[in-house]
LOROKOL-198218 format. One line per 5 residues: their letters; for each residue x, y, z of C-alpha. Coordinates in steps of 0.05 Angstrom, whole numbers, plus 5000, padded with zeros to 4 digits. Layout:
BEGIN
A	X:Y:Z | ...
END
This chain:
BEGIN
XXXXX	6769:7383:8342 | 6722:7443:8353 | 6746:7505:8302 | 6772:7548:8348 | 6720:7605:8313
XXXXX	6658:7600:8288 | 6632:7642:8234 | 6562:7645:8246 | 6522:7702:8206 | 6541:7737:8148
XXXXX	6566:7801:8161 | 6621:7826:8182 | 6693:7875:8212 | 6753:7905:8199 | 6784:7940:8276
XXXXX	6804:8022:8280 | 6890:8028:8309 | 6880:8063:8383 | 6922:8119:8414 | 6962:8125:8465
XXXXX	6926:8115:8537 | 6902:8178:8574 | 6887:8173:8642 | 6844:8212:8702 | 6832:8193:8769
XXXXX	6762:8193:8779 | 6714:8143:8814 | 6741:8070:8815 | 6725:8007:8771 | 6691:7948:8792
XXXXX	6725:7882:8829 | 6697:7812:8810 | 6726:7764:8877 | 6771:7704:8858 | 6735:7636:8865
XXXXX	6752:7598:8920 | 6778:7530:8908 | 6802:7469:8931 | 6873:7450:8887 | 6924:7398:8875
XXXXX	7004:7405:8880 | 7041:7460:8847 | 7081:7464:8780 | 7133:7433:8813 | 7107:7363:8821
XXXXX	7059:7378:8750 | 7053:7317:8724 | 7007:7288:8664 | 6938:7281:8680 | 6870:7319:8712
XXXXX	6887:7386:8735 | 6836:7442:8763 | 6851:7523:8748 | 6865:7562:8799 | 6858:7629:8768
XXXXX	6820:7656:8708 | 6888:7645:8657 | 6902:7644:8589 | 6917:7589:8546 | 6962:7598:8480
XXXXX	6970:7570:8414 | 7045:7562:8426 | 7077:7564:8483 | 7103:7626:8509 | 7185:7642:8485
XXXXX	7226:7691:8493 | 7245:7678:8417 | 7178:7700:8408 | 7159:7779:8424 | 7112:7799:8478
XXXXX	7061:7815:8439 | 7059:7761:8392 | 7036:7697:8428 | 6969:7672:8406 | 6933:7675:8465
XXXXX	6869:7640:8446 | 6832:7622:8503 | 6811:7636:8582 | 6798:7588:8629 | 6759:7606:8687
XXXXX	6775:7576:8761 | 6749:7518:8784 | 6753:7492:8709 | 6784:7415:8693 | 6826:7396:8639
XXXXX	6880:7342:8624 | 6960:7353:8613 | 6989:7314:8572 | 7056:7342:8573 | 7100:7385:8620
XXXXX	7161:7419:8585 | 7192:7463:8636 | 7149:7514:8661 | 7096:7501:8607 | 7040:7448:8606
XXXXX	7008:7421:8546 | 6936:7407:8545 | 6902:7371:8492 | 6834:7387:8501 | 6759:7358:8440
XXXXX	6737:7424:8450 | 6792:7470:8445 | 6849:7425:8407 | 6926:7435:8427 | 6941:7483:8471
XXXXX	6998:7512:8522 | 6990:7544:8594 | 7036:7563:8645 | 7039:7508:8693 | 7042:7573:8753
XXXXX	6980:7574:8739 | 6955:7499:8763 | 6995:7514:8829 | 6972:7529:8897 | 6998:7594:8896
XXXXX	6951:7622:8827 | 6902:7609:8885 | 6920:7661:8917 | 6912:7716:8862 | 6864:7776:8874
XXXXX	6829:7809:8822 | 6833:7885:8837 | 6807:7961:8812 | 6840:7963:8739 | 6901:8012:8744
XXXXX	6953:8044:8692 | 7019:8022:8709 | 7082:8061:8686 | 7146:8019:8677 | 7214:8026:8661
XXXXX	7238:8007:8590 | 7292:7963:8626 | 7248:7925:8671 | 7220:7861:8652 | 7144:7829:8637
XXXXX	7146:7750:8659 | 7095:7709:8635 | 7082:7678:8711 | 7109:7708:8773 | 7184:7686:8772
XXXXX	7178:7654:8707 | 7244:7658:8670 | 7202:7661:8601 | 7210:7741:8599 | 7215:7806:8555
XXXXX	7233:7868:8563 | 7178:7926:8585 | 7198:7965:8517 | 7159:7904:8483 | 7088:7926:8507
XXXXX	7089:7992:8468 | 7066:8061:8483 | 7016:8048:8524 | 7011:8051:8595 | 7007:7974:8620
XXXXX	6930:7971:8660 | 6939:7920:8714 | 6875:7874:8730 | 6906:7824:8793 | 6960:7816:8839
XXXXX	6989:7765:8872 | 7036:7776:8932 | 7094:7831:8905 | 7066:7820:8830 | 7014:7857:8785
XXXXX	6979:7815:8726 | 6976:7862:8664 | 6935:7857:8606 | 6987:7857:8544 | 6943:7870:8480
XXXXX	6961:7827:8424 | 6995:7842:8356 | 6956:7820:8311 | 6897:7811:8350 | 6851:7797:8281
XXXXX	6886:7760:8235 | 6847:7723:8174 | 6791:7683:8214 | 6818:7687:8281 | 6808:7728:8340
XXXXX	6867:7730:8392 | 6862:7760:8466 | 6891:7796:8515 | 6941:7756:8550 | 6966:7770:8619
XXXXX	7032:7778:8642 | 7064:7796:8706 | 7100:7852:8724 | 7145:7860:8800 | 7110:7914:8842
XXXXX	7184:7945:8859 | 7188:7953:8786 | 7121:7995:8780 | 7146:8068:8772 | 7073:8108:8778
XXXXX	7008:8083:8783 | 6943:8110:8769 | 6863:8072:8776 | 6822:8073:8711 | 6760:8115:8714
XXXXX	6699:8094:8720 | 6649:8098:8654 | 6704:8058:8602 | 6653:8076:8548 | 6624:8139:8577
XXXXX	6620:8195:8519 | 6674:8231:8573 | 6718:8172:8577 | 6789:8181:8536 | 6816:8106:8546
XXXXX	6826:8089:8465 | 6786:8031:8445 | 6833:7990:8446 | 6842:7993:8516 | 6764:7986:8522
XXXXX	6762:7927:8480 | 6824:7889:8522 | 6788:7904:8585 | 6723:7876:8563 | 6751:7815:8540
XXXXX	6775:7799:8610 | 6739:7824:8654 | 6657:7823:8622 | 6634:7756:8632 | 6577:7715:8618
XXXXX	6524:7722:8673 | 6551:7787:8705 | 6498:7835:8733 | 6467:7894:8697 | 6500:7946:8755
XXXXX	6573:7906:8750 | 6567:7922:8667 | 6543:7997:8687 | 6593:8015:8730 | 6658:7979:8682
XXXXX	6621:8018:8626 | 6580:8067:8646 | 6507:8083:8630 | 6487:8052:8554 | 6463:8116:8502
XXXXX	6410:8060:8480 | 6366:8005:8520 | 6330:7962:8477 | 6284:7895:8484 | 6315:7835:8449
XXXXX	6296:7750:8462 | 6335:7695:8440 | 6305:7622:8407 | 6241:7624:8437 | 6225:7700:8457
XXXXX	6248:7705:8522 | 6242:7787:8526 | 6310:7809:8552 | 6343:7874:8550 | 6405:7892:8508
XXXXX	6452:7966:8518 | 6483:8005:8457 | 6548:8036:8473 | 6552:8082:8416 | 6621:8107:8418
XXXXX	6657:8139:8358 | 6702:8087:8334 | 6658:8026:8349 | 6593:7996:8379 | 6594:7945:8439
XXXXX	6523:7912:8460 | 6513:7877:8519 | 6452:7841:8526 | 6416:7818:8586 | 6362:7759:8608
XXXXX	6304:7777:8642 | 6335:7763:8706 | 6383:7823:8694 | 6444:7770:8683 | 6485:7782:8623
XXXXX	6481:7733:8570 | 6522:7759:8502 | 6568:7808:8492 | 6587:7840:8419 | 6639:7891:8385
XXXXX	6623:7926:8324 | 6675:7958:8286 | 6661:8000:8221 | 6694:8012:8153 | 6713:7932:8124
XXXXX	6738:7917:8066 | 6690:7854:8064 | 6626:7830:8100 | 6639:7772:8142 | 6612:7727:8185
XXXXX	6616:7741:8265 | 6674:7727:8300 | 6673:7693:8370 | 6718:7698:8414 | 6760:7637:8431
XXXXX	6705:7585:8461 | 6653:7640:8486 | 6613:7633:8433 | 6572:7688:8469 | 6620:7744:8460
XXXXX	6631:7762:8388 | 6660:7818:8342 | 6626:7842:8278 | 6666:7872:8228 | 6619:7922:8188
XXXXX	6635:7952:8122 | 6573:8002:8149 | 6599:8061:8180 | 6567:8066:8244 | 6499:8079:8261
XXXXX	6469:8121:8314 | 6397:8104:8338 | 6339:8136:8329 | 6287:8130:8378 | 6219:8140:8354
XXXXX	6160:8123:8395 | 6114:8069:8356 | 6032:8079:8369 | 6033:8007:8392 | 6078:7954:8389
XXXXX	6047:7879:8393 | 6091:7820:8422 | 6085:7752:8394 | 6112:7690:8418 | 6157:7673:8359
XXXXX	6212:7701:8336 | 6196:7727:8264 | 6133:7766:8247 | 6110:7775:8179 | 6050:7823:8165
XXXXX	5999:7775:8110 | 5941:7812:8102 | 5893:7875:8127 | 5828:7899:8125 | 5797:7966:8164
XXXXX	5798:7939:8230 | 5848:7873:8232 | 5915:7864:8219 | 5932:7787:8193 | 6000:7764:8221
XXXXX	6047:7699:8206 | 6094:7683:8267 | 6152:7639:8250 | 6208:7613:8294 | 6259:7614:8234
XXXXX	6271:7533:8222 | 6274:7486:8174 | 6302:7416:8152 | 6284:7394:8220 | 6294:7457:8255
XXXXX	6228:7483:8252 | 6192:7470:8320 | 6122:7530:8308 | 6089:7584:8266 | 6027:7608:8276
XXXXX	5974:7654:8249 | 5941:7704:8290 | 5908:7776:8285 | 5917:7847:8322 | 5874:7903:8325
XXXXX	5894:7949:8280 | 5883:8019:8319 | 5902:7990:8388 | 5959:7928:8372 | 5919:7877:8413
XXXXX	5923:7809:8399 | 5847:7778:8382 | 5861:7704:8365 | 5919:7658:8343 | 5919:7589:8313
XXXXX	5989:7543:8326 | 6011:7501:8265 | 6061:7471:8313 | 6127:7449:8260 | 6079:7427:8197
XXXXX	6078:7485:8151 | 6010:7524:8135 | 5977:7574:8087 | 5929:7618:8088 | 5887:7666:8042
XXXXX	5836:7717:8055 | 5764:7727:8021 | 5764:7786:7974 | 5721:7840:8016 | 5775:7817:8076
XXXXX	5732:7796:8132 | 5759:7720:8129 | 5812:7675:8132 | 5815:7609:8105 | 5871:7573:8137
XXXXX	5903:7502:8115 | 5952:7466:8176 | 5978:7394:8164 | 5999:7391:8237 | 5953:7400:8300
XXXXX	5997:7415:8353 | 5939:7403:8412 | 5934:7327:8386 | 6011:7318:8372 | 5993:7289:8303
XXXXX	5993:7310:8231 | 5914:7324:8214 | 5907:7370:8142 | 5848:7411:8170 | 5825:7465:8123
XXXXX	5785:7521:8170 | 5746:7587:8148 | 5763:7637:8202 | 5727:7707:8217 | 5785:7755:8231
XXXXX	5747:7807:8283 | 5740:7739:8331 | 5772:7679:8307 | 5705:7638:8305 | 5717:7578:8259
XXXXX	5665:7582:8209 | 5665:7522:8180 | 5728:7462:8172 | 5739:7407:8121 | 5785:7353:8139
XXXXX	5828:7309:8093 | 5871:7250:8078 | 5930:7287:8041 | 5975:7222:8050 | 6010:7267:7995
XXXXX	6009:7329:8019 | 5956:7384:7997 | 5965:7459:7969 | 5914:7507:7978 | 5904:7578:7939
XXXXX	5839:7605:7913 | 5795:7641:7860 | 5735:7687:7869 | 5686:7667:7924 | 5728:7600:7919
XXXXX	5785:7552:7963 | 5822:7514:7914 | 5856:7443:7948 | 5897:7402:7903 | 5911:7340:7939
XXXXX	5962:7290:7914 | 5947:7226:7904 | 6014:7193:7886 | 6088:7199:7910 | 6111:7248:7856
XXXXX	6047:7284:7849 | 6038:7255:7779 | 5962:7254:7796 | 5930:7302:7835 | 5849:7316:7854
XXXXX	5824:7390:7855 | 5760:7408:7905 | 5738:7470:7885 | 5695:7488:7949 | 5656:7550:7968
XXXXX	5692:7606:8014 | 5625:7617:8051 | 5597:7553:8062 | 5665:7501:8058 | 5616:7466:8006
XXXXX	5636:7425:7948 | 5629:7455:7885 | 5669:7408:7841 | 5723:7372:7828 | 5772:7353:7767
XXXXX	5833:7296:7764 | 5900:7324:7744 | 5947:7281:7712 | 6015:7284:7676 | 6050:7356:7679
XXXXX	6002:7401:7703 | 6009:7475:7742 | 5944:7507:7783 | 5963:7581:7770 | 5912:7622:7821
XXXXX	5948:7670:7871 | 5895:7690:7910 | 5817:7710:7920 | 5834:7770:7866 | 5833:7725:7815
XXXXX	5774:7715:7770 | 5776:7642:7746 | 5816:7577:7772 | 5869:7575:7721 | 5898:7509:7701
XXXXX	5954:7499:7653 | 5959:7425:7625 | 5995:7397:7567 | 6022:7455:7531 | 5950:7495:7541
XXXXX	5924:7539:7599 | 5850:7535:7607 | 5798:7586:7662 | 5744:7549:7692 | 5681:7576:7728
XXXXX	5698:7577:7802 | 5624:7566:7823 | 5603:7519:7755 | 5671:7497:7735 | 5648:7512:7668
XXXXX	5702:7527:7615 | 5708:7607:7611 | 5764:7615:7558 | 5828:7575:7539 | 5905:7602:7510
XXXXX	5954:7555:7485 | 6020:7562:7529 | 6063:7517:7476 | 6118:7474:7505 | 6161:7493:7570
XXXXX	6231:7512:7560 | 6245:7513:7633 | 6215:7493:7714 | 6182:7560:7745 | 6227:7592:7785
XXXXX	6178:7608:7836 | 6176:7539:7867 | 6240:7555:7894 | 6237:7569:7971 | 6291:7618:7951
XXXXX	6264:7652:7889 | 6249:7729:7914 | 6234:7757:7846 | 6161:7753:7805 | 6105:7805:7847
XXXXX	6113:7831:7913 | 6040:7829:7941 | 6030:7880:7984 | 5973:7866:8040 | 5970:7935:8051
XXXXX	5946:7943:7982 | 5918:7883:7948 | 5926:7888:7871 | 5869:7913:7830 | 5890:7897:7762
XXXXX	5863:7839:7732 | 5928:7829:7685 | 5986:7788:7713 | 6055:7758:7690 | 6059:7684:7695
XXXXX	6109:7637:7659 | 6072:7600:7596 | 6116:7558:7547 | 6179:7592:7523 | 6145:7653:7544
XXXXX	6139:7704:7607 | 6069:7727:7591 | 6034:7788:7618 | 5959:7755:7614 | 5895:7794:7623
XXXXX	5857:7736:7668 | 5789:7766:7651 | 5797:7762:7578 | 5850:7698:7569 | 5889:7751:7516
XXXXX	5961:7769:7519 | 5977:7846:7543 | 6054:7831:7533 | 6116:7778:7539 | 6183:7770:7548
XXXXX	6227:7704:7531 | 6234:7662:7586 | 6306:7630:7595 | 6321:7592:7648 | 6395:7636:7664
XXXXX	6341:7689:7681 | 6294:7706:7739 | 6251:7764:7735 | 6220:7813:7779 | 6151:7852:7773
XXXXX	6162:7920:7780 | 6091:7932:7750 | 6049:7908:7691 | 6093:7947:7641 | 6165:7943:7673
XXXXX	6208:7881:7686 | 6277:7880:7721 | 6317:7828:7695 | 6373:7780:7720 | 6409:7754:7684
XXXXX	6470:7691:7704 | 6535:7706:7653 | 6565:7645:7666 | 6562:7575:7696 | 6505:7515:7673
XXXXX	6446:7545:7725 | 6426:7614:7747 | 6438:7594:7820 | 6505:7597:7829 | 6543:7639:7780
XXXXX	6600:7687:7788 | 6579:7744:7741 | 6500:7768:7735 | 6480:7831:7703 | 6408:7861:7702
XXXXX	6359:7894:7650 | 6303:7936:7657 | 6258:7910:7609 | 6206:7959:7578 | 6138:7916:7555
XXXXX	6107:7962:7522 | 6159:7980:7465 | 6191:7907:7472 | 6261:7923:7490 | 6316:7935:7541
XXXXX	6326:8006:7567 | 6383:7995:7600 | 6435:7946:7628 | 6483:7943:7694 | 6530:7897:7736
XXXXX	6511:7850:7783 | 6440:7825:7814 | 6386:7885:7822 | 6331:7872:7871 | 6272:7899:7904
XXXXX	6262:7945:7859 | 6209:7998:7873 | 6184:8054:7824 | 6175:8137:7846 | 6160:8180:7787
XXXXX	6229:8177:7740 | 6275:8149:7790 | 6274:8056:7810 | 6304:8046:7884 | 6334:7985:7886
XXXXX	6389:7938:7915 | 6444:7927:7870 | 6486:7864:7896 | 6445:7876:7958 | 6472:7950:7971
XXXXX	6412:7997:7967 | 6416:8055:7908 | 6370:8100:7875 | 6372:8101:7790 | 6347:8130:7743
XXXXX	6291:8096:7706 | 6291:8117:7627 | 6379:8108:7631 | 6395:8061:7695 | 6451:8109:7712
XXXXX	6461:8112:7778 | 6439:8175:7827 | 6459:8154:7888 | 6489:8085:7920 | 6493:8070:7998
XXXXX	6555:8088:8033 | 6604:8020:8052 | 6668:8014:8053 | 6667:7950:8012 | 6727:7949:7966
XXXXX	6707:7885:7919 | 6634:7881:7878 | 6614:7835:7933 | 6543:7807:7936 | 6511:7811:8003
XXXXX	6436:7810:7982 | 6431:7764:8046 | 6437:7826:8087 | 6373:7853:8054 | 6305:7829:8105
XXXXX	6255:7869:8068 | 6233:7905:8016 | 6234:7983:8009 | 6189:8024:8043 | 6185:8098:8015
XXXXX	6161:8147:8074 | 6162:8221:8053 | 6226:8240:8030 | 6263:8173:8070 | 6269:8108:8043
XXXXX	6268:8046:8105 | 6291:7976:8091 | 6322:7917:8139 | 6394:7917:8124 | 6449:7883:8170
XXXXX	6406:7874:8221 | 6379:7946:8228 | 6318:7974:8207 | 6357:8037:8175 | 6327:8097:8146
XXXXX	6367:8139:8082 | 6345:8206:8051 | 6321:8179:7982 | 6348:8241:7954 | 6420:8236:7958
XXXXX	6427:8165:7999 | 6448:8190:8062 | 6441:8143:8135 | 6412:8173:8169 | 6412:8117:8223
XXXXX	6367:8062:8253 | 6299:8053:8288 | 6313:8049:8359 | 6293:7975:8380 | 6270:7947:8321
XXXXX	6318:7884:8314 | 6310:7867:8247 | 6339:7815:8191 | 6335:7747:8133 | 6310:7692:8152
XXXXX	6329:7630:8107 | 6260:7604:8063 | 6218:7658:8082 | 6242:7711:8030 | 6173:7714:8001
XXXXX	6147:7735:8071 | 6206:7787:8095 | 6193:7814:8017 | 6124:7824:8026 | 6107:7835:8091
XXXXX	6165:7851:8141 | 6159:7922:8121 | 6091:7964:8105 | 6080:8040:8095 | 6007:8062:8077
XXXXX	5940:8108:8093 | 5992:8139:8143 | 6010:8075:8175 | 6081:8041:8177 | 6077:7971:8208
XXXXX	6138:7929:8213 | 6154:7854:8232 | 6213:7839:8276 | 6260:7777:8295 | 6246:7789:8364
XXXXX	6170:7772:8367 | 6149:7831:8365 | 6104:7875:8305 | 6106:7949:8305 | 6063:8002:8284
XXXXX	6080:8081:8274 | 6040:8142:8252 | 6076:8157:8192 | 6069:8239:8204 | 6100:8233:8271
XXXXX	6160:8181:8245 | 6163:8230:8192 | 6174:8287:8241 | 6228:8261:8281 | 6276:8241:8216
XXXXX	6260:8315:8192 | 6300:8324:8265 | 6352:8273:8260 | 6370:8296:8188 | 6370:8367:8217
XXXXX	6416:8347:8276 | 6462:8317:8219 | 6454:8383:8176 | 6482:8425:8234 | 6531:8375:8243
XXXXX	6563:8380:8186 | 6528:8306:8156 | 6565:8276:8199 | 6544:8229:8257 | 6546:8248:8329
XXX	6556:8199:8380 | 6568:8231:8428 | 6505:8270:8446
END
């Protein structure tokens, strides 16, 4: 049986009580016409089998009692007309369905008669009843309650159906633990109807005064999947955002904020102007969860946020480049190019293409792109950044796995030269100076493996060496002086050109696996392609030691212990942050971490705090960093804490998968990808300020490397960031700069507070 909600991605709700219903008449809402349909015999004659709806309805949990109260029914589903399903029961008025999709469910047999046929949908309108008139649950239905059961609010009818109005009776609960119930509709007698009034126009219009809840019930039944832009507009009104957003491929739709003061509804669009999702945000959880869909419309969802709410702000980028997969990832620069990885987001069979391709840096245009297809690729630059030397084991023009290694010129895309190989098992590619390092397996489990050291300029062979037993090639990149082999319990640097034996430093015995062949692993360096390193020292893991190694020289600068309950992160060649797993048998997995900022240089902890602390970035005396993935500012020399990011989280909960980038410091803001949102906080006090208008951001599993390093860049007066919608951004920094100086000084005037409504 199909869960009746899925929980999709990680984040997540808690909903704001409404008021009491105020209405104006002003300018009418929208009708969608009933679907004509062909039917079978009423309730009646119901009898167990193949039935076909007559009328968008609303299928139950339970079915509908009067020992039960009005508002507390379970309504789970709708079923749209023209829709088939089989009863397998008929218990007086009620039929029972038993449906794969949707499990066990209950429906008012009314509405499999020829009669629900006739039902018209009409303008929304506030009905005002008398507390001793009744609500039916199908015109004439003996299953009834008394009005006084609906609450304070005004009933809002939405159809009618000879001397009957269909009202929308909002449920109590209507969140409860992982499930989402619905409106239901009941039926009301016409005679009854004291006063009635037609909803305004605009339901989300900064003007409107319908309470949310009222919004959010009318939404549920009456925005549908594949409704046009101008039906949406005139139920809504006009969005206070538009922004691009694509689904799995890019296709480049178009999705509308509806910023209102209590909560956030999106509705995005295909090209072809046809809705295609619909979402509620609602601020101020006790918890991030996963999204909540609601019933089988897996397109419309609520998000329960433990963010307050965030207002856009729209910012003008210089260019913005769109890519034809999903997730961009900035991997390296020089003057005049801009080196990007596109990624549709798969894995363990999932992943279908990535590609590598560059943009002119001053004007965003694409110059050349090579397809990897599903096979996975690298690629590394020379060190004066005018090449690319790219390794693909899949060539997606010939359909077949081919391990091509090819030396690229980034201003064209010319292939320089390409070396072709066997890799029956599998090949890894980094380099040295002037050098492309392959180390191509030659047995199952990589027991014995064949290095070709060959030229960067020329693709020629310089030499090669056969690696056997337990053995670790240690290069990173063009930056590094000498291939660097460690191999039984000592680490030796070889000539790149010569291959010649440069110097040698025993490593000892390993106490644990380095954590960086974890696909998950974020810690170690963050390279920045903005600004490739220019130190010659590095930390690497040797023996029962983290070792801070000057590659020039083969001497030791500094260590720390290595213990396998720990993974560190760089914060530079003195500083080390530190986490640290307080219980269970593997880091992965515990309940409890602290962290440590380890000082090198006097060889000891400065400080300690709770939980995981991540993507850590260094200003002067102060480290901003993300402390069970909530962003905070401390201070360096005492790790107390100066400032934390506002949630309304109530637990030390962990939600580091929120996190899609690192930190990028601008000015006097600090940017990262958090929930989804490229936000920006004043790194002075930690204050949202809000998010970049149309830049859909967020994690993408086994990438974490790539979102670290190069989803967000600020440099020279340049901030470039990747996107999950295919597209890669640049801004001038200045003028970004300039328009948060405005938002925080619309928030200044307004008291800090956001405004919504302007």
């Amino acid at each position: 049986m199909r869960s009746r909600l899925s929980i999709k991605k990680r984040l997540c709700i808690v909903l704001a009580a409404a008021t009491c219903l105020s209405l104006v008449s002003l300018p009418v809402q929208p009708v969608k016409e009933a679907v004509p349909t062909a039917y079978a015999d009423g309730p009646g004659s119901l009898k167990p089998g193949k039935v076909t709806l007559r009328q968008k309805a609303v299928f139950y949990e339970n079915a509908p009692s009067r020992s039960r109260s009005l508002r507390n029914h379970n309504a789970a589903y709708y079923g749209l007309p023209g829709q088939t399903f089989r009863v397998s029961d008929v218990k007086g008025e009620m039929a029972f369905i038993e449906s794969d999709e949707l499990g066990n469910l209950w429906l008012p047999a009314w509405y499999l008669s020829k009669e629900a046929g006739q039902v018209r949908n009409i303008d929304p309108l506030s009905l005002k009843l008398p507390d001793s008139s009744s609500i039916y649950v199908a015109p004439g239905s003996s299953v009834r309650w008394p009005a006084s059961q609906a609450g304070s609010m005004p009933l809002i009818a939405v159809s009618k159906w000879q001397d009957w109005y269909g009202v929308l009776i909002s449920p109590d609960p209507w969140k409860k633990e992982r499930t989402i119930y619905r409106p239901a509709v009941m039926w009301v007698k016409a005679k009854d109807v004291k006063s009635k009034e037609k909803l305004p126009a605009g339901l989300l219009e900064p003007s409107s005064e319908l309470p949310i809840e009222a919004v959010r019930n009318l939404t549920d039944y009456l925005v549908d999947e594949g409704d046009s832009k101008s039906y949406v507009k005139q139920l809504l009104g006009e969005p206070k955002v538009k922004e691009q957003r694509s689904g799995r491929p890019p296709v480049i739709g178009e999705t509308w904020r509806y910023e209102a003061r209590e909560a956030l509804f999106t509705a995005t669009f295909s090209p072809a102007g046809k809705l295609t999702t619909w979402e509620w945000t609602f601020p101020n959880a006790a918890a991030f969860e996963g999204n909540y869909y609601a019933g089988s419309h897996d397109p419309f969802s609520y998000r329960f946020s433990a963010m307050p709410l965030l207002r856009t702000i729209e910012a003008g980028p210089v260019w913005r480049n769109q890519g034809n997969l999903n997730f961009t990832f900035l991997l390296e620069a020089s003057r005049n190019v801009l080196l990007i990885k596109g990624d549709d987001g798969g894995f363990s069979g999932m992943h279908d293409n990535s590609s590598l391709y560059a943009i002119d840096r001053s004007t965003g245009k694409k110059l050349w792109q090579q397809d990897a297809g599903f096979g996975w690729y690298t690629a590394v630059p020379d060190r004066k950044r005018e090449h690319v030397t790219m390794y693909s084991a899949y060539n997606p023009e010939k359909k077949a796995y081919e391990s091509r290694v090819r030396h690229i010129r980034l201003t064209d895309g010319r292939i320089l030269w390409e070396r072709k190989h066997k890799a029956e098992f599998g090949l890894t590619m980094t380099a040295a100076s002037g050098t492309i390092l392959l180390l191509e397996g030659l047995d199952l489990n990589a027991k014995k493996s064949m290095l070709s050291v060959v030229d960067q300029q020329n693709g020629k062979l310089r030499w090669k060496k056969t690696l056997s037993g337990e053995y670790r090639l240690l290069n990173q990149g063009p930056e590094d002086p000498y291939v660097l082999i460690e191999q039984s319990g000592k680490l030796t640097a070889y000539e790149p050109m010569t291959g010649k034996i440069a110097w040698t430093y025993k490593s000892g015995k390993k106490v644990m696996d380095d954590p960086a062949w974890d696909p998950y692993f974020t810690g170690g360096y963050r390279y920045e392609p903005l600004s490739p390193p220019g130190t010659t020292s590095r930390w690497m893991l040797l023996g029962d030691k983290w070792t801070l190694l000057n590659t020039e020289s083969g001497k030791r600068e500094g260590s720390y212990p290595a213990n396998e309950m720990e993974r560190i992160e760089v914060l530079d060649e003195r500083y080390l942050l530190v986490q640290r797993a307080l219980d269970g048998n593997y880091f992965t997995g515990a309940k409890s971490y602290e962290t440590v900022l380890y000082d090198a240089v006097n060889q000891r902890e400065l400080w300690t705090v709770k939980g995981r602390a991540a993507r850590g970035i260094m200003e002067g005396d102060v480290i901003y960093l993300t402390l069970n993935g909530i962003p905070a500012a401390v201070e360096k020399e005492t790790g107390e804490t100066i400032w934390k990011m506002k949630t309304s989280l109530k637990s030390n909960e962990d939600v580091t998968q929120l996190v899609g980038s690192s930190f990028g410091i601008l000015d006097r803001y600090l940017l990262i990808s958090f929930g989804g949102d490229l936000i920006v906080l004043d790194k002075g006090n930690g204050r949202i300020l809000g998010r970049l208008g149309d830049i859909p951001t967020g994690n993408v599993d086994l990438r974490e490397q790539a979102a670290r390093s190069g989803a967000l860049n600020i440099a020279d007066g340049e901030v470039y960031i990747g996107t999950v919608n295919g597209a890669f951004v640049r801004y001038d920094a200045e003028e970004l700069k300039e328009r948060l100086d405005e938002r925080g000084a619309e928030m200044d005037a307004a008291g800090g507070q956001l405004d919504h409504t302007r």
